[in-house]
C-alpha positions as CSV (number, residue, x, y, z in Angstrom):
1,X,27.9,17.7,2.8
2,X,29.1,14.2,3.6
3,X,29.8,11.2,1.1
4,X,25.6,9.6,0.4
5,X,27.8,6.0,0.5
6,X,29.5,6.0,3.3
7,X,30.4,8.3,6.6
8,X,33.4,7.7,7.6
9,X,35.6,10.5,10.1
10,X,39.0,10.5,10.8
11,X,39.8,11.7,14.4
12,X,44.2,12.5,14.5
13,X,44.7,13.2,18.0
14,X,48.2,15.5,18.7
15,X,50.8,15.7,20.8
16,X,49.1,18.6,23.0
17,X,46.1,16.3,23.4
18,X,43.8,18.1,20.4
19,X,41.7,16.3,18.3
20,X,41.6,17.4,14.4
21,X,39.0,15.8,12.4
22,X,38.0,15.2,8.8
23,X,35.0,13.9,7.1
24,X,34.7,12.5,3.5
25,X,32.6,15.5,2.5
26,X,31.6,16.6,-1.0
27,X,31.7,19.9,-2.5
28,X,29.0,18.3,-5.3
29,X,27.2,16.1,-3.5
30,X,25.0,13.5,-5.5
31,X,21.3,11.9,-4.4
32,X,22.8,8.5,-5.4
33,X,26.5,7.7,-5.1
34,X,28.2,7.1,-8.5
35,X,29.8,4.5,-7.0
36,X,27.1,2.4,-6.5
37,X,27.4,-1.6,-7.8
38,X,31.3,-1.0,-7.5
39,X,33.4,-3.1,-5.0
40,X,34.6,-1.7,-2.2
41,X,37.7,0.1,-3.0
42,X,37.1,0.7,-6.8
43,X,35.3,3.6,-8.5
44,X,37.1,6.2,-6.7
45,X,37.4,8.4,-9.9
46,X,34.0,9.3,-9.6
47,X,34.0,10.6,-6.2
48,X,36.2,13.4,-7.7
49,X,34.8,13.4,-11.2
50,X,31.3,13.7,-10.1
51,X,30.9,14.4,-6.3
52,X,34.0,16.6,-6.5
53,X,35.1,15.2,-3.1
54,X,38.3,16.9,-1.5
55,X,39.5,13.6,-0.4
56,X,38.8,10.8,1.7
57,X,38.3,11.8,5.8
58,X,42.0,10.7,6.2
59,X,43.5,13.3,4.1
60,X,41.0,15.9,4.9
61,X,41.9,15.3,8.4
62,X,45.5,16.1,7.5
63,X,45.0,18.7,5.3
64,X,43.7,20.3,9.1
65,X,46.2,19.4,11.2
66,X,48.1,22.8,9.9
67,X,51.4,22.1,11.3
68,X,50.7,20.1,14.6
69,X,52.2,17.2,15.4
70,X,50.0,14.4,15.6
71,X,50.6,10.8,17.6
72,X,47.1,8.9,16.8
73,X,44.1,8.6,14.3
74,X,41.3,6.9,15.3
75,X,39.0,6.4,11.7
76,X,35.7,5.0,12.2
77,X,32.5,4.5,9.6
78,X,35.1,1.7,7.6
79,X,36.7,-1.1,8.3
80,X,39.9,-0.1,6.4
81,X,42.8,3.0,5.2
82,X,43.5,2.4,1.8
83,X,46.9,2.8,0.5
84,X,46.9,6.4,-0.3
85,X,45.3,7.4,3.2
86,X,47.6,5.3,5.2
87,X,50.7,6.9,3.2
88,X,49.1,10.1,4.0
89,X,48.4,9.8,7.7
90,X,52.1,7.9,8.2
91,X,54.1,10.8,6.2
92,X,52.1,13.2,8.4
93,X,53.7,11.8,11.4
94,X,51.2,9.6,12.7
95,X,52.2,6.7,14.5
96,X,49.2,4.5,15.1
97,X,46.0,4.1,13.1
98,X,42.8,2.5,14.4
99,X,39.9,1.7,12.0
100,X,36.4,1.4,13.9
101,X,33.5,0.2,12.5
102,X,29.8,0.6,14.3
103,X,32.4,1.4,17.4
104,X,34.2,-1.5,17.4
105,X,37.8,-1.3,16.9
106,X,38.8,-3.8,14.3
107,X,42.7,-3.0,13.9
């Protein structure tokens, strides 16, 4: 089951044109999200501690690219990668990352 915050998906397209997605799914998902009061971007201990979250969709989406060579991501639901996702998607290989939000691209 998905994050009850926030949806976000990561679409990486590859080289060969294939689209691998992840989501910011939950293995222990909660009614109410722990993180709730906390700023954007803080609290992210308790998405592992409690919701027992694989990752964020970035680094799910990585985690199933399985050894194809991707060229784009296209992550929508935010309006941001944080640090750790955009160092994941970039040492994966990919070489432009586009944050929607509501299907607008923002950057």
């Amino acid at each position: 089951m998905t994050c009850v915050k926030q949806r976000v998906i990561c679409r990486i397209e590859t080289e060969s044109g294939e689209v691998v997605t992840g989501e910011n799914w939950c293995r222990n998902p909660q009614q109410t999200c722990p993180r709730a009061g906390f700023p954007s971007g803080e609290g992210y201990h308790l998405c592992r501690e409690i919701c027992d979250q694989v990752g964020h969709a970035e680094q799910v989406a990585v985690m199933n690219l399985r050894g194809r060579m991707p060229v784009r991501a296209v992550i929508e639901g935010h309006t941001y990668v944080c640090d750790d996702c955009e160092k994941a998607l970039t040492e994966a290989g990919v070489q432009e990352i586009h944050v929607c939000d509501n299907n607008q691209e923002l950057t």
